[in-house]
Structure formats: structure tokens, C-alpha cells
N, C-alpha and C positions, 0 to 999 in steps of 0.2 A: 504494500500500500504506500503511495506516495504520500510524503508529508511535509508539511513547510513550516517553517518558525511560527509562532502565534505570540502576539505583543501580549505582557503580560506573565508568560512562560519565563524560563530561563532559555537564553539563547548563546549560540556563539559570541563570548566578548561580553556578557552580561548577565550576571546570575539574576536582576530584574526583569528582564526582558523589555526592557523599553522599547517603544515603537520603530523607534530610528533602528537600534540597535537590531531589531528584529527585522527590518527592511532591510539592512546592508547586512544578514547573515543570509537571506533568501539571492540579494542578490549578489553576494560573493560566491554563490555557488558557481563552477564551471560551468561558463557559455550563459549563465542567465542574463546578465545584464548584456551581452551581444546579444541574446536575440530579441530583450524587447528593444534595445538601439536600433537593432534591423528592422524590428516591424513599425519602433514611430519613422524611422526615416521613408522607407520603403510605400509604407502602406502595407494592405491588404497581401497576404504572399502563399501562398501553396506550402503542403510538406515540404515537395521539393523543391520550390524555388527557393524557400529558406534556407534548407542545407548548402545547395549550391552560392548564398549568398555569406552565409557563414565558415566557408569553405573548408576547414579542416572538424567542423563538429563531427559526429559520429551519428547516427539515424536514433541509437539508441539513446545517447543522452538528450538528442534534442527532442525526442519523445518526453522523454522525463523532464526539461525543463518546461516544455508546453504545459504540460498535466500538475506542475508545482504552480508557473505564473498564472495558469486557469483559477485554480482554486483559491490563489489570491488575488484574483481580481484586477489582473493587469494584463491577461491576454483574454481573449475568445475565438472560437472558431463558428467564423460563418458560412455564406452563399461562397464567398470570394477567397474564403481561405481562411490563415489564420490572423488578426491583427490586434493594434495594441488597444485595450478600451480607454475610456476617457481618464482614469485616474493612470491608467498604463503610462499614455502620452503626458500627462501631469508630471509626473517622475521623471519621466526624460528630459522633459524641460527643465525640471529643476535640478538636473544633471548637467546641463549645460553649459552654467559658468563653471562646474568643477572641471569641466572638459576644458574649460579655454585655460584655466589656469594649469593643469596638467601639462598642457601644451608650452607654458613660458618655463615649467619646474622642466622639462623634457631640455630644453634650450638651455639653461643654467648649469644643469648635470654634464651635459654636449659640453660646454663651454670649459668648466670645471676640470673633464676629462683630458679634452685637451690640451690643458696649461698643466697640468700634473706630466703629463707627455715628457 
């Protein structure tokens, strides 16, 4: 049976289980936060066009990440395939300044590594 963090619980990183803390154990798992990245960017996508867009996942874990992000409420599967729902795409967006800043910390490490050279 699949199962996902529950706020409140103890979770990875938090014997409370606070809700943050319980949302970044769900999405620290392998490949979850790629695929719902893939499905707010993308849109609506197929089994397989996801795999293919995720390109080294395996069929079986991205099975398993489907069936975890389902049951909490940040994917679904429609007419079109499978995509991210409203609070799905929520979360991504509020992923999004940490992505830009990841991108300057990405550039200061580069830079870092090279002057240690």
C-alpha cells in the first residue's frame, strides 16, 4: 500500500510533523518533485509522455510517485492524462523563487570551485 507523510505525524526531519516539514518529506522522495515540475510546466501528459519527459525515471517508481502525489492532492488523472491540480501548481509556484535562487547558489559554488583551482 502506498503511503505518504501526513502533517501532524512524525515525519522525515521532524518528530512533529509539521506541515512544511511533511510536504518536503513527500516531496524529497525520488523523482516527486520532477514530476509534478513536469506536469505544472508541461500541462496535461500521458504515462508515457511523462516518463519520456523525465527521462531516466523508471515506469515503476513513477507509478509510485503518481499514486503518492494522487492521494495528496497535487496530481490527478484525467481525459488528457495525468496533470498537476490546483494546489499541485500552487506548490510549484511557490517553488519558484527557490529555483531562481538555487540557480545564483549553483553560480557561487561554479565560481568558488574555480578559484580553489
Amino acid at each position: 500500500m502506498t503511503k505518504i507523510p501526513v502533517p501532524g505525524t512524525p515525519v522525515r526531519g521532524s518528530k512533529s510533523g509539521s506541515a512544511i516539514m511533511a510536504l518536503f518529506d513527500l516531496l524529497g522522495r525520488r523523482w516527486a518533485m520532477g514530476v509534478l515540475w513536469t506536469l505544472s510546466e508541461r500541462g496535461p501528459s500521458t504515462f508515457g509522455e511523462l516518463e519520456a519527459a523525465c527521462e531516466s525515471i523508471s515506469p515503476a517508481v513513477l507509478n509510485t510517485r503518481l499514486k503518492e502525489l494522487a492521494m495528496a492532492g497535487l496530481v490527478a488523472k484525467g481525459a488528457h492524462g495525468y496533470t498537476a491540480t490546483g494546489l499541485g501548481r500552487e506548490i510549484y509556484r511557490g517553488l519558484l523563487p527557490l529555483s531562481a535562487t538555487s540557480k545564483k547558489w549553483a553560480r557561487q559554488v561554479e565560481t568558488r570551485l574555480k578559484a580553489d583551482k
